[in-house]
N, C-alpha and C positions, 0 to 999 in steps of 0.2 A: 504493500500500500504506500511504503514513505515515496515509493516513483512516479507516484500522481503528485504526491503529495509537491515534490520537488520539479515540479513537470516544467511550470514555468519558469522558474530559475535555470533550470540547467537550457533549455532551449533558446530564456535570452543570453547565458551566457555564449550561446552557438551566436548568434546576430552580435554580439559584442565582437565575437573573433574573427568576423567579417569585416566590422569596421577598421578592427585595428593591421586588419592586412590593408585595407583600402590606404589608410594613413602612413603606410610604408612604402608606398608611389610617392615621388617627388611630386613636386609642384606643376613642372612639365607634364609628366606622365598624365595626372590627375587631371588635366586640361585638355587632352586631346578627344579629339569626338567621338571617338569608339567606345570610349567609358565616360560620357557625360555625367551632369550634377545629379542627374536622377534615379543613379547605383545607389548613393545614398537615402533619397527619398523611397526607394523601394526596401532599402532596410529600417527604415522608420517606420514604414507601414507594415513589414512581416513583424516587427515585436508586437505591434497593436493587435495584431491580428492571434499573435501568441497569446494574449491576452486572451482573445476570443474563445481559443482553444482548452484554455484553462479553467474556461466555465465550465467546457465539457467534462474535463479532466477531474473538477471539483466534485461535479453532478453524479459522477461515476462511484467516485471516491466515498461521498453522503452517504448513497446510498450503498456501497457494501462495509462502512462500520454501521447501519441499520442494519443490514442481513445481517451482520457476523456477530452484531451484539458490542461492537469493540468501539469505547469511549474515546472521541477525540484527544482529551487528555493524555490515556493513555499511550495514542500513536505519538505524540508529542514527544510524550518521555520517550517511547522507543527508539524514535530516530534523534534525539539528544543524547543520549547513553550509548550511540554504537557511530557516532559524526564523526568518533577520531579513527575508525575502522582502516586499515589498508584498504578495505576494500568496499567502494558505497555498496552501500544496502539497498537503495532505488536503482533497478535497472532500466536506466533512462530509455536504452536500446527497447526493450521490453513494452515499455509504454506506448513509445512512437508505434511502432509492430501493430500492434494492437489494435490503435487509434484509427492509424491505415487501411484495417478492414472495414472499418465504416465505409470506404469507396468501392470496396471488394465485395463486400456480402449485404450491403443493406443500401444503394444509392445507385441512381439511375447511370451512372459513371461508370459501376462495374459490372452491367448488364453485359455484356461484349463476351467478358470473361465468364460470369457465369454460365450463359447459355449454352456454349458446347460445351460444357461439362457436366449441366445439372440435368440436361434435355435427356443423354441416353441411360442416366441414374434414373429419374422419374421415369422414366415411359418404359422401362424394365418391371419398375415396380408395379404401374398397371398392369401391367400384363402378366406379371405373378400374380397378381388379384384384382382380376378385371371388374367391370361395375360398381364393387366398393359399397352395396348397400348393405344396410342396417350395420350391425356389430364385428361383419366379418372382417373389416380391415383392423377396426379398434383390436382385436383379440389378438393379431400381429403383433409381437414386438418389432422395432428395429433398433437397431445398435449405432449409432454413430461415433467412432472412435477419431480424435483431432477434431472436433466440431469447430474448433476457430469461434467467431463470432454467431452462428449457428444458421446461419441461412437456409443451408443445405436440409438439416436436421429440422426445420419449421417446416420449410415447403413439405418435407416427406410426413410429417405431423398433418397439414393442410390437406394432404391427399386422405387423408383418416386414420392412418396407420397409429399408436403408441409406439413414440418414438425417446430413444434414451441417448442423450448427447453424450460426448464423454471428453475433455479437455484436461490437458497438459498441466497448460501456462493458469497461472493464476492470474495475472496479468489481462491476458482471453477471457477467463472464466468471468471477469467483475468486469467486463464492459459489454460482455454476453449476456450479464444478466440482467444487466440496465438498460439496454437498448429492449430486450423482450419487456421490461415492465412498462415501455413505453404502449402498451396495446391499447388503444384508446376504449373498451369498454362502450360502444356505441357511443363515445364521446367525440368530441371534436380531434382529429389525429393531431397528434404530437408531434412536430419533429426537428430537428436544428440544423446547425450548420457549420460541419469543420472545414480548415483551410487544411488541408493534407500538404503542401509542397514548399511550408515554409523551410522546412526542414532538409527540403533536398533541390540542390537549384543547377543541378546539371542536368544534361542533353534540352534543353528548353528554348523551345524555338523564340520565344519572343517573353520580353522580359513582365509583360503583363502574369503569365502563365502561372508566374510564384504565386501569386495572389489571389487565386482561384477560391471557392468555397463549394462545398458537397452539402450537401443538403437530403437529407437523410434521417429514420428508413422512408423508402419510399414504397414500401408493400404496408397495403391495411392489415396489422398485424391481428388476427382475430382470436380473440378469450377463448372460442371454444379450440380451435386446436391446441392454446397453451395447455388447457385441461390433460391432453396425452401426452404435455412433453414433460421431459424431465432432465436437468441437467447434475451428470456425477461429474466431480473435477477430483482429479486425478490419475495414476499412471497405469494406464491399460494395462499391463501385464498384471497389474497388483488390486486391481480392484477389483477384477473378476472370481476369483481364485476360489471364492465362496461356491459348496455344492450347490444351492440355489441358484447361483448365473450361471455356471457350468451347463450348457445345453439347453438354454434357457431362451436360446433366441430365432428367429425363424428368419431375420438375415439380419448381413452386416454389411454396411455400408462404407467400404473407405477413398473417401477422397484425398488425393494430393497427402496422403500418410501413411503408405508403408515404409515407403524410403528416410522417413526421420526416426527409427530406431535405430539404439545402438547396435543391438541382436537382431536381425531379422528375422532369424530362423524363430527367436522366442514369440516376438509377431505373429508368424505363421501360424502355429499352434496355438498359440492364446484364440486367435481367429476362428480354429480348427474345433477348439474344445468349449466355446461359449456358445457354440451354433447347434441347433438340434441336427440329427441326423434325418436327412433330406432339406435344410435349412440350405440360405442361398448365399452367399458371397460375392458384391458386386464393388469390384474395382475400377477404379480410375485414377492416374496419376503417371509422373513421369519417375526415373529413378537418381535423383539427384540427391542424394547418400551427403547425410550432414557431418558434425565434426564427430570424429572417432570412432567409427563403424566399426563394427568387430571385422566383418564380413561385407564385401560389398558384390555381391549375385549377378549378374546377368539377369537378361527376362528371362530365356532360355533357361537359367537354374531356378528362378522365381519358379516357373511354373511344374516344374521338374518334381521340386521338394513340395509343393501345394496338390501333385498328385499322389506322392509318396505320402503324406498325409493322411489321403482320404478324401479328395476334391476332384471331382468331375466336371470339368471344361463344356460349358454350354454354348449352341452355335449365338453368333450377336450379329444383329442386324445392320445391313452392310452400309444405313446411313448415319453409323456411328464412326466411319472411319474406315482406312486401307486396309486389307489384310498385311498382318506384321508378318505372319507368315509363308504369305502365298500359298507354293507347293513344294517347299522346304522341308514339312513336319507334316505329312498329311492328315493327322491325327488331331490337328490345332485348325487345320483351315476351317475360313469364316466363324472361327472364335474367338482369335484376339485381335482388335485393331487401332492403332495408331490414328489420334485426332488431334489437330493444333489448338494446345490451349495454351492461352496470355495467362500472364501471371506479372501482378504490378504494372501491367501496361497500357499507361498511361495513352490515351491518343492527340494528344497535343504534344506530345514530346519528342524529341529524334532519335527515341530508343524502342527499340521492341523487345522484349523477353518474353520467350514463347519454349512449350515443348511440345513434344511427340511422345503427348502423353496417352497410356496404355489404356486400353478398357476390354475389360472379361468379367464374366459370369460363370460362377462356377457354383455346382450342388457339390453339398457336402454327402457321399453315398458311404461312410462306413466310419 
């Protein structure tokens, strides 16, 4: 919590380090017209805008010492008692991350990104339970493991399903929870506005672009699917472990999070062992293997060890993507396919980050 807490601090200290490289240009330099007086004015306008950001940061913040029970006072003393730390206590990194998916999972901005990714998740799960009347979806659980902000994990809620999120980061967890309590209850929708790019002023085509604001969610969050969802925060491998989750589930849902385990293999099996037998396994993501992997797989071994397991490779329909396999593995064709999906990318900016990320469907038969 102390990295909300310290949110604005540390980010105008970011726009102070801005100024004071600016002030390390001579006088010449500072005059020529490629860096005009108005570098400056747009760093005067990103701190106000930090400010703006900090309402959010605040809002986030109120609200989970509500949830958690935990007295402002006492966050005070905590991060006064631990300031002379090696090592800060707020992971500012963590915050930003976070804040970010406001543009990613709940604002008309990251609709690009969402769509081919969430289109061949959802329309999988229609068609594992088509029509969706009365109680039959509700009696569904789904598993969402890495929920992020919970986008993913709502809509599949929206379709009828009970749906169980499941996050990491604490950081995620407490601005996941707060954006969901924004569900306006047939009230008037709620919603605000962050400036995501104060923080990041590379590849930008034009120097308005820092200044930007997201305004956000822009889905009618509705009470009654909140009713089947549920958020556990905490580390998949450890939360499950209970006989009662133990085959407990009739699918599992992982987006863009296989590849952030240390173990993969322990992944697999946790996947393997929380799903009922005949339970579904629906993947998407690319394998971009974070810091310190035990193991870092191939697809080919991904799906290698996921059949050694106990998982059988369902065919996927082919306007979800290329076959990755062709006629290489005969035994895979028209089941696994390769779709480009953005990730942080921005379209005002002159970068693109995209993958060739996976998607397969696989039953669990034993």
């Amino acid at each position: 919590m102390v990295g909300l807490l310290e949110y604005s601090d540390r980010a105008q200290a970011g726009v102070q380090e801005k100024r004071s490289r600016w002030w390390k240009l001579n006088d010449g330099q500072r005059e020529v017209r490629i860096m005009p007086s108005s570098y400056l004015e747009r760093l005067n306008e990103t701190s106000n805008l930090i400010k703006k950001n900090n309402q959010i940061a605040r809002r986030i913040l109120d609200y989970s010492l509500a949830f958690y029970n935990i007295p402002f006072p006492d966050l005070l003393h905590f991060q006064s008692a631990h300031r002379s730390d090696p090592r800060p206590i707020g992971d500012h990194t963590s915050v930003i991350q976070s804040l970010k998916h406001f543009v990613r999972d709940w604002s008309t901005s990251g609709a690009h990104e969402r769509d081919p990714t969430f289109v061949p998740i959802l329309s999988t799960l229609e068609t594992l339970s088509p029509g969706g009347g009365g109680d039959s979806r509700a009696r569904q659980k789904i598993l969402v493991p890495g929920a992020g902000l919970g986008r993913l994990a709502y809509e599949i809620s929206a379709l009828g399903f009970t749906t169980i999120a499941n996050e990491y980061s604490f950081y995620m967890s407490m601005a996941h929870r707060w954006v969901l309590s924004l569900a306006d209850h047939d009230t008037e929708r709620i919603q605000h506005t962050y400036y995501p790019f104060t923080t990041w002023w590379s590849h930008q085509r034009e120097s308005r672009n820092v200044l930007r604001g997201v305004t956000f969610p822009d889905a009618h969050l509705s009470s009654e699917a909140l009713k089947r969802y549920t958020l556990l925060e905490g580390d998949f491998t450890k939360l499950f472990l209970d006989d009662r989750e133990r085959g407990s589930y009739d699918v599992i849902v992982t987006l863009f999070f296989i590849d952030t385990a240390r173990n993969i293999v322990e992944y697999l099996q946790n996947i393997h062992a929380v799903l009922k037998t005949g339970g579904t396994w629906i993947n998407l993501g690319p394998l971009l293997y974070g810091t310190g992997p035990w193991v870092e797989p191939s697809l080919e071994e991904i799906l290698q060890m996921a059949q050694r397991l106990g998982f059988e490779l369902l065919p996927t329909d082919d306007r979800f993507g290329a076959d990755s396999f062709n006629n290489q593995v005969s035994e895979w064709r028209g089941k696994v396919r390769g779709c480009l999906a953005g990730y942080s990318w921005d379209k005002e900016s002159l970068s693109r980050n995209a993958y060739e990320a996976q998607f397969w469907v696989a039953r669990k038969v034993r």
